[in-house]
Jmol script that loads the backbone (N, CA, C; Angstrom):
load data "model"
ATOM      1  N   UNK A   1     -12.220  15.887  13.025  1.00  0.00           N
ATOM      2  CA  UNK A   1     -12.221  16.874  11.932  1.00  0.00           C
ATOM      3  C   UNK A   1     -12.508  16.163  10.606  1.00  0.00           C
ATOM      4  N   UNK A   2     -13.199  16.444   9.844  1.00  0.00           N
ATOM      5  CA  UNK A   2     -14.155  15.718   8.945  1.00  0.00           C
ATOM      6  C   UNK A   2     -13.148  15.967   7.128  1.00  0.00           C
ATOM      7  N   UNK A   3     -12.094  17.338   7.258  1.00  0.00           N
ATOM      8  CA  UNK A   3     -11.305  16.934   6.365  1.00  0.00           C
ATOM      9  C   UNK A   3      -9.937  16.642   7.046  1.00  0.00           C
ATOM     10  N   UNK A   4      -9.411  16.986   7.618  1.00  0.00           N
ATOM     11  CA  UNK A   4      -8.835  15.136   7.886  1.00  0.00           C
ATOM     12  C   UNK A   4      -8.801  13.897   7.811  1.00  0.00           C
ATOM     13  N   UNK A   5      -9.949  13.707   8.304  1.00  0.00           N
ATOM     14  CA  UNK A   5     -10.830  11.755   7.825  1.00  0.00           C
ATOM     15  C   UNK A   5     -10.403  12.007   5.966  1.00  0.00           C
ATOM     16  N   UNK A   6     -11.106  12.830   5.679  1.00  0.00           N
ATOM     17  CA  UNK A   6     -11.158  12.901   3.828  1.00  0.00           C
ATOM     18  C   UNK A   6      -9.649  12.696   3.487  1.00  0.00           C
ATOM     19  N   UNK A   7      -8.886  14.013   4.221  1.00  0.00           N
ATOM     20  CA  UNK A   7      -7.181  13.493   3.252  1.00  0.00           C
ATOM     21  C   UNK A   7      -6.874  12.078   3.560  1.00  0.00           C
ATOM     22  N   UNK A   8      -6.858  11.512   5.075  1.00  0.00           N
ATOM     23  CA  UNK A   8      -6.278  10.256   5.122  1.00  0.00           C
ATOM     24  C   UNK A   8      -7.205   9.200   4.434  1.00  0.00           C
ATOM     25  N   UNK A   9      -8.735   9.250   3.960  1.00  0.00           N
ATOM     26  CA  UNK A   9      -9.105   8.631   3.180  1.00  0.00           C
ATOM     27  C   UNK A   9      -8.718   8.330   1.740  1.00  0.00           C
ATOM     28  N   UNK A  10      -8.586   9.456   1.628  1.00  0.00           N
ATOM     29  CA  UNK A  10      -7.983   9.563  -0.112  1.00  0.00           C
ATOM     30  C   UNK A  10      -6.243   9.297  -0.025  1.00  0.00           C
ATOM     31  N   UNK A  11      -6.045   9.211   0.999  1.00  0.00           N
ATOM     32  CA  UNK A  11      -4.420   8.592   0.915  1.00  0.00           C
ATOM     33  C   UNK A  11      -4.217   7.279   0.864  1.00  0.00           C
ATOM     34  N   UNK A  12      -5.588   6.647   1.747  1.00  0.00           N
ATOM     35  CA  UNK A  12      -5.398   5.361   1.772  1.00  0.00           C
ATOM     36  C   UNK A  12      -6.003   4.622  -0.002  1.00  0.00           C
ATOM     37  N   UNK A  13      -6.629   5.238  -0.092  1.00  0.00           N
ATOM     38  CA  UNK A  13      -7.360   5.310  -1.585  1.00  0.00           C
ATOM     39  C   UNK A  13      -6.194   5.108  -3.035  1.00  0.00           C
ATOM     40  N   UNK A  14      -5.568   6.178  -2.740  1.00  0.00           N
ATOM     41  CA  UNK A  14      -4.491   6.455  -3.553  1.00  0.00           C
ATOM     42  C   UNK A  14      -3.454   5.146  -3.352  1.00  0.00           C
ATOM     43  N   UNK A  15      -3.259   4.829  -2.094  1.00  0.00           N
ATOM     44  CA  UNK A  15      -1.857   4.032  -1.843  1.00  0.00           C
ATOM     45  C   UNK A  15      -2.640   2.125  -2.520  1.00  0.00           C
ATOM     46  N   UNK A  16      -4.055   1.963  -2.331  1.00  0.00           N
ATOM     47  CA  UNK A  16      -4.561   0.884  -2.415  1.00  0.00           C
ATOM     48  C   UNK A  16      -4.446   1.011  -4.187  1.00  0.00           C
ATOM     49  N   UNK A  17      -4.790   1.863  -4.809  1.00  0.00           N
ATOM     50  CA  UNK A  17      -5.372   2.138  -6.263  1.00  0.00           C
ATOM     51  C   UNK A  17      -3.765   1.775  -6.785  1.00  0.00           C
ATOM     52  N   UNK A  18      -2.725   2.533  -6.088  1.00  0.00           N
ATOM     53  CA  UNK A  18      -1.600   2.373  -6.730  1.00  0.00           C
ATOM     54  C   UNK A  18      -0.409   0.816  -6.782  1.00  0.00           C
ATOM     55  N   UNK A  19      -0.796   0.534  -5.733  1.00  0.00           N
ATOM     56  CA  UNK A  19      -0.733  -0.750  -5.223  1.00  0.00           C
ATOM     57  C   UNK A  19      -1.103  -1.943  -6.803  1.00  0.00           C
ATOM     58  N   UNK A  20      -2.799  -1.918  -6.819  1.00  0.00           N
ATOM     59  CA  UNK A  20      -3.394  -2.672  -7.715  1.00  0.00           C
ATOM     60  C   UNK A  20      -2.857  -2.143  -9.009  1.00  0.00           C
ATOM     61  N   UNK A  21      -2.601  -1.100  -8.995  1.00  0.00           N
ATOM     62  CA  UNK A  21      -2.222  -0.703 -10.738  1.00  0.00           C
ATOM     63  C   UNK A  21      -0.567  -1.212 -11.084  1.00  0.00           C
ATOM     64  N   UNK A  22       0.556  -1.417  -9.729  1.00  0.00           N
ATOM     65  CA  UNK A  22       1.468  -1.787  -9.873  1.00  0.00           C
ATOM     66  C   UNK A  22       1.677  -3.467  -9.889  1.00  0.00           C
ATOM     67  N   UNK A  23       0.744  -3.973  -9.643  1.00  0.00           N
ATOM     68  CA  UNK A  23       0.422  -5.138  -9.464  1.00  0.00           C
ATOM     69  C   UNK A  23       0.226  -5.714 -10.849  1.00  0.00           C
ATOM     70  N   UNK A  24      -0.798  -4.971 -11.610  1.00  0.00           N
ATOM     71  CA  UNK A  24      -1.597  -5.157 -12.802  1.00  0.00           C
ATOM     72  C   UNK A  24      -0.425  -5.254 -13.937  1.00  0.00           C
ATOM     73  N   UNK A  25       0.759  -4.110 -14.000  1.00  0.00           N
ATOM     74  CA  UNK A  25       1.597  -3.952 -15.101  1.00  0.00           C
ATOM     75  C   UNK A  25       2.336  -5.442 -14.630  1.00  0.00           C
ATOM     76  N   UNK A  26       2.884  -5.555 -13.636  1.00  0.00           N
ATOM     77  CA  UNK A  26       4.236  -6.671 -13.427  1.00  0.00           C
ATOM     78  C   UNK A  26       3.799  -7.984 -13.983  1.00  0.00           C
ATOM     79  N   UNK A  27       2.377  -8.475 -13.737  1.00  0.00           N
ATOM     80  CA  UNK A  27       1.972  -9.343 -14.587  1.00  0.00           C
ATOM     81  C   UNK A  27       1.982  -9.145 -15.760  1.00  0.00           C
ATOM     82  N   UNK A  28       1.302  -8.015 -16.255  1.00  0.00           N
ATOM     83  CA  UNK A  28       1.711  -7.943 -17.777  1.00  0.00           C
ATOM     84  C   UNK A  28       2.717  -7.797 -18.654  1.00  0.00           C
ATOM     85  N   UNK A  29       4.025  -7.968 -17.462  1.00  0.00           N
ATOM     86  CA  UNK A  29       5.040  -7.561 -17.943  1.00  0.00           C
ATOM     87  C   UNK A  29       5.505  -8.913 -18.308  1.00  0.00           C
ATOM     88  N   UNK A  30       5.372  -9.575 -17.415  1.00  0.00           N
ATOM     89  CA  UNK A  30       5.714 -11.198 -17.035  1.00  0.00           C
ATOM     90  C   UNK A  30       5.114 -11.405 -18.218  1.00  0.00           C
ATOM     91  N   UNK A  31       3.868 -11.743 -18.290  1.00  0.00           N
ATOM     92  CA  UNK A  31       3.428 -12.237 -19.906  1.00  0.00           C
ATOM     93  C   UNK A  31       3.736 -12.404 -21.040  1.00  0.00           C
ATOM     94  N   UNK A  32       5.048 -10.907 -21.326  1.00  0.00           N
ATOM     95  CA  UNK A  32       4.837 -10.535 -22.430  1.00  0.00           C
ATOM     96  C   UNK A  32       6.565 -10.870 -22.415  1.00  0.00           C
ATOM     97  N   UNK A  33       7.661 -10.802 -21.278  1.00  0.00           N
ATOM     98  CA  UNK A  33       8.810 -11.302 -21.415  1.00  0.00           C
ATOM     99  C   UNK A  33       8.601 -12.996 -21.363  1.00  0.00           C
ATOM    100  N   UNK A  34       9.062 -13.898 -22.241  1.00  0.00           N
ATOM    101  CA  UNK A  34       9.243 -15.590 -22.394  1.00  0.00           C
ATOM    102  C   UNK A  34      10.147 -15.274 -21.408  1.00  0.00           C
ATOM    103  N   UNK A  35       9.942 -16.944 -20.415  1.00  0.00           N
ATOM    104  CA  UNK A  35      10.865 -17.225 -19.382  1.00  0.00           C
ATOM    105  C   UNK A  35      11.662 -17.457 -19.651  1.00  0.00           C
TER     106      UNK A  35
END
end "model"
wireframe off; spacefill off
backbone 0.3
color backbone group
């Protein structure tokens, strides 16, 4: 079923995108708190 493939695409989409964007702040968080 061809939207099926689409939701679990865009889930995996979503979970990868959110992943990298949570990734992206913690470094910048790190940066910006002195050790």
């Amino acid at each position: 079923n061809v939207d099926e493939y689409k939701i679990l695409f865009s889930a995996k989409e979503f979970k990868k995108t959110r992943v990298e964007y949570f990734v992206e702040n913690e470094f910048s968080l790190e940066e910006k708190i002195p050790a």
